[in-house]
N, C-alpha and C positions, 0 to 999 in steps of 0.2 A: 298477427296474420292479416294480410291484405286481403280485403273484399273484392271481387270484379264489381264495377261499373262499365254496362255496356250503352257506347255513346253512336249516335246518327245524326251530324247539321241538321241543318233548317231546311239546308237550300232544296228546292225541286226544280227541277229542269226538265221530270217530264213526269207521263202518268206513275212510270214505274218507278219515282222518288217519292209517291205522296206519302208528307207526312203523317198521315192517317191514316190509310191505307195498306199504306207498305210498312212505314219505317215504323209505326209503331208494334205491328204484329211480330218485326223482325228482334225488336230488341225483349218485348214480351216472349218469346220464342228462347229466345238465347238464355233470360234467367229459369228454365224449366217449365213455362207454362202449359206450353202445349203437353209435352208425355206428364203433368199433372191431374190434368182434365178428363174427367170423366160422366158418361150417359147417367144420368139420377141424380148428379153435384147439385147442389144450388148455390149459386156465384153471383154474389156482390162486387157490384163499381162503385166506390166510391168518388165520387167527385164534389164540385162547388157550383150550384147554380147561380153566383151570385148575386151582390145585395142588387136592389133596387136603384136603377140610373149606374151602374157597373157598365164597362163595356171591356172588359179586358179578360174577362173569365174566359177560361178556355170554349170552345167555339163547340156545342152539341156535337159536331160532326167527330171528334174524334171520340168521346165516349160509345158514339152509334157504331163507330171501328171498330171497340173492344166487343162489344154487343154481337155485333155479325161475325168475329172470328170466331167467340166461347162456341156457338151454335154451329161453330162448323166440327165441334168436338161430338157431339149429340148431346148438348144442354140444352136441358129448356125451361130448368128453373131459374131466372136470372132478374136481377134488380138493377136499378138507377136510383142510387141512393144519398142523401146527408142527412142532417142531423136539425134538430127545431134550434134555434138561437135561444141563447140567455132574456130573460126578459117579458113582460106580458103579455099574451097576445094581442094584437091590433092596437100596440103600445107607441109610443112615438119616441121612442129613444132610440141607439146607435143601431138596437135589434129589429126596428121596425121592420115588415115583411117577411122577417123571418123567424118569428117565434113562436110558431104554429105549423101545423102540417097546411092547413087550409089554403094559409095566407102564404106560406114559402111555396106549393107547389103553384099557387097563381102567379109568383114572382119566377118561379121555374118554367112556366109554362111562356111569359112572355122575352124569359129570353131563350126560348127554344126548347124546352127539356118536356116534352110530352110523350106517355106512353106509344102516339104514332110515330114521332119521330127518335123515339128512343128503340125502339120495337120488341121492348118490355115494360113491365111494370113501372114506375116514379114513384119512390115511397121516400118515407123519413124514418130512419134507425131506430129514432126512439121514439118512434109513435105520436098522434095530434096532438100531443100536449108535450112532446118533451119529456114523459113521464114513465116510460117503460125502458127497465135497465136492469141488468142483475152487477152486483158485487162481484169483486173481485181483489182478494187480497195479496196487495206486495210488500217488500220493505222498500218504499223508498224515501226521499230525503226529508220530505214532508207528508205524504200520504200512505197510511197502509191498507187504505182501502178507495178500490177506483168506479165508477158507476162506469159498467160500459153498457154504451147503445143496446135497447134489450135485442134486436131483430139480429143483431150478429150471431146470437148465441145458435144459433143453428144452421150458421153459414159455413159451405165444406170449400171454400176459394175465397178469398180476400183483395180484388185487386183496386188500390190505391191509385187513383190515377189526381194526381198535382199540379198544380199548376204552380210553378215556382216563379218568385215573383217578392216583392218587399213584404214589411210587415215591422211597422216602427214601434212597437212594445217587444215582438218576440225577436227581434233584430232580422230576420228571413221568416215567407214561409214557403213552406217544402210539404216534405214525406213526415217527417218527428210532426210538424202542428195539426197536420191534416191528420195524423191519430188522434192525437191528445187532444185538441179541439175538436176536431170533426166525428171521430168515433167513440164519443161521450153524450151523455144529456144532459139537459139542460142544468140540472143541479151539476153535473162533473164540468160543465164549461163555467158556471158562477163559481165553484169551490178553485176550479185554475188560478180566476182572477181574484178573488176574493180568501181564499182560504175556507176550511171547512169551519170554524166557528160560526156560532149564529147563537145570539142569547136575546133574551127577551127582556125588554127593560118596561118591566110595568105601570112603572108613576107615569109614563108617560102616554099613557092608552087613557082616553077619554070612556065617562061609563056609559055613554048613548050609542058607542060606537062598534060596529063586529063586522067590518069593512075585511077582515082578515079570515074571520071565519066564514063569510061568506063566499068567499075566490077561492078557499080551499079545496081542491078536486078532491082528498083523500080523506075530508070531514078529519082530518089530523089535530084541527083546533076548536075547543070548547071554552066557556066561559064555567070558573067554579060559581060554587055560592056565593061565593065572596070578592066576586065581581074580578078577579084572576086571567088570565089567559093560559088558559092550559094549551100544552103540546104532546099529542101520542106520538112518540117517535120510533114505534113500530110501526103507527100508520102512513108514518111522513115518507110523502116520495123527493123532497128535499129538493123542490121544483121551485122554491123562493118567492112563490104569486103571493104570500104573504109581504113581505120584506116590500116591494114592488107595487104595493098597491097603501100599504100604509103611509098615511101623511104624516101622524105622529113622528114617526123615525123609533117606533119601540123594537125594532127587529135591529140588532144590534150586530155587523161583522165587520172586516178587517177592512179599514178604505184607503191603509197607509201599504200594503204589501209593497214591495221593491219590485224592480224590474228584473234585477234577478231571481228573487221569489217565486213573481208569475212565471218565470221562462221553465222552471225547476219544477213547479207544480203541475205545467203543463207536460211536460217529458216523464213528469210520474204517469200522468193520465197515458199515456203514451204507453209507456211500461206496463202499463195494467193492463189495456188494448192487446196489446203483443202474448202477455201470458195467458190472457184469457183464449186466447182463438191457437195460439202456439204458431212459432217459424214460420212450423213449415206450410201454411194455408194462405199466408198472406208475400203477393207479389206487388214490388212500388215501379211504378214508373213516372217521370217528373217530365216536364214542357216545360223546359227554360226560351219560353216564348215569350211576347208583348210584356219586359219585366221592367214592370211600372213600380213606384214607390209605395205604392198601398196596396194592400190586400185585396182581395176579392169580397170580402167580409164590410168594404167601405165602401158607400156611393160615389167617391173620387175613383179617379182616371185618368192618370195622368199620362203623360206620352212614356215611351218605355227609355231607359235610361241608359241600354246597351242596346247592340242589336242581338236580332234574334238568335240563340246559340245551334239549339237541337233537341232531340229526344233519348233520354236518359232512360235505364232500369238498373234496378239491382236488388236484389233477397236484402240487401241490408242498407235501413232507410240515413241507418247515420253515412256511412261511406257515400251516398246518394248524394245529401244534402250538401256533405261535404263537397263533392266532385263538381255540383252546381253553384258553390260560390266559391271554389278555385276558379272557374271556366269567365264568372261574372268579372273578377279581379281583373283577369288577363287580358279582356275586352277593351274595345274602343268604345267610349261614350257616345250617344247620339246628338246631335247636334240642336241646339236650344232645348234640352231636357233638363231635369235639376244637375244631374254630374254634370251637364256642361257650362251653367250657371255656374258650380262649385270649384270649377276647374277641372275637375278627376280626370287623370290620364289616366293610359294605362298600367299594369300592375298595381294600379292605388288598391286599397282595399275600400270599395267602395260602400260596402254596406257600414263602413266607422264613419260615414261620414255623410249618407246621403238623407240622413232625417233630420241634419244639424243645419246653421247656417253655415257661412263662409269661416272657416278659421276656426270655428268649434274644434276642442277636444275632440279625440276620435269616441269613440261610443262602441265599446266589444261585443252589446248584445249578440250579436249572431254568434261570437264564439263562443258564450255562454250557455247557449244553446245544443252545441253541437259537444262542450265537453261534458255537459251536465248529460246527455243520451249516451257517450260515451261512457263515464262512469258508473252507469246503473245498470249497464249490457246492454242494452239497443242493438249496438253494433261499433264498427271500428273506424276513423275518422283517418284510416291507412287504407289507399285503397290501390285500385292498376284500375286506370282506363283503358278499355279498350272500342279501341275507336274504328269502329265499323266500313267505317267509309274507306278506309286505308287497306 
């Protein structure tokens, strides 16, 4: 059965094309928003404040769009919301800035995402540490149990707002990442990439040393009599500051996972997301706007490598995703960007080719992606656009 996908260009021509203004509330509108919405809801946006030196993340002003329609509903429990990144806090790895609530609303706040100009709350899903999450269990390929964000658990609206755009591990990111990564904590974003395993390798813990049990927030780890490292793992909030902080390397998980693996693990997380809150709560809408090679998630920034498309929605994130890398394929490359370095004309598939050099093999990620959501119910990778504009 084919999904709608309701689509609106880029183009503005005048006040009453803004794409934030107008065309976003019009396509939010058309998948059921508005007669979903109701006085006493409390309604989550999720978006990407992104990383640190980012300049491509979607622009405050159209989350402040979604903010100012909910409220025309009589909401007024409403958030601006992600997630703490994988990683230490005030760490200096890939997560820097963002592995904390502290330290990602200060990187939120300088690229615009403040409670004044958000004109709600700015919070993180799973709380200052990346540490509040409830369970949830699925069958999927790898996972039967998913840590979601705990702050969703009492959200009566879900709207997903994306910025679509590359992502050279998960081959695209969309609607499917921005679940699975973005509405996870911090332990469900390292088990993505990593797997859930995590085993203790003792010979290799020095006996002067409890560098691990001291970073532990949930006192999860003790030392026996016998100089041991114990783990209660009813108390583990499975937040890795152990793993993380140890030089030894005694915290042992998976550093070979596939790129299909992570893509699969993440779409479980995703899966889990979905069942926990169910359908019908959660609305996507995607910006195939400034769609650069990297993520929002990277301090790169690179020039965008189509031009800019439009604004997307739809109840179902796979058909979504789908629709935004049909619409990328059919594009004109931008001039001196990497497709046009690589040559990519039109109908190439550019995402087989735009993380590789010249002549590289294509590279399927992104389809892996999108049948691995397929598969597990997400939704259907058949969709009808319907294009607004017409």
């Amino acid at each position: 059965m084919k999904s709608d996908v309701f689509f609106l260009n880029a183009r503005c021509k005048s006040d009453l094309e803004s794409l934030s203004a107008i065309k976003t509330k019009a396509v939010l509108g058309e998948i059921g928003l508005d007669g979903y919405l109701q006085s006493g809801m409390k309604v989550c946006i999720k978006t990407h404040f992104g990383a640190l030196n980012n300049t491509r993340y979607l622009r405050p002003s159209y989350a402040r769009a979604i903010v100012d329609h909910v409220k025309t509903f009589g909401v007024t429990d409403i958030i601006v919301a992600e997630s703490c990144g994988a990683g230490l806090p005030n760490g200096s790895d890939e997560w820097a800035g963002r592995a904390s609530e502290p330290e990602y609303l200060e990187c939120a706040k300088r690229h615009g995402f403040t409670p004044d100009t958000m004109g709600c709350p700015v919070t993180m899903l799973d709380g200052p540490l990346g540490l509040e999450w409830f369970s949830q269990e699925i069958e999927g390929k790898y996972f039967k149990e998913v840590l979601v964000a705990g702050k969703l658990k009492d959200i009566d609206a879900l709207i997903m707002q994306s910025h679509f755009k590359g992502h050279e591990a998960a081959g695209f990111g969309g609607a499917i990442k921005n679940l699975g990564i973005g509405c996870v904590s911090k332990g469900g974003k390292s088990e993505a990439h990593h797997g859930k395993r995590m085993e203790i390798k003792q010979e290799a813990c020095p006996e002067d040393c409890e560098a691990c049990i001291t970073i532990c927030p949930s006192g999860a780890l003790m030392k026996s009599e016998d100089g041991y490292i114990v783990r209660d793992q009813s108390a583990c909030r499975k937040c890795r500051f152990c793993q993380g902080v140890c030089k030894d390397h005694m915290f042992v998980y998976d550093t070979n996972i596939s790129q299909e693996q992570f893509i699969t693990q993440m779409v479980d997380n995703a899966f889990g997301v979905v069942s926990a809150l169910g359908q019908k709560k959660i609305f996507y809408i995607n910006y195939a706007i400034d769609i650069v090679p990297q993520c929002d998630c990277s301090g790169a920034s690179d020039v965008p490598f189509v031009p800019d498309i439009g604004v997307l929605a739809s109840k179902d994130p796979v058909a979504l995703d789908q629709a935004c890398v049909d619409l990328v394929n059919q594009s004109a490359v931008v001039p001196y960007s990497k497709a046009w370095d690589m040559d990519l004309g039109e109908e190439t598939e550019k995402f087989s080719y735009i993380y590789g050099k010249k002549d590289d093999p294509p590279n399927k990620a992104w389809e892996v992606q999108l049948q691995a959501a397929e598969e597990i119910g997400l939704g259907s990778r058949t969709y009808e656009l319907v294009n607004m504009d017409e």
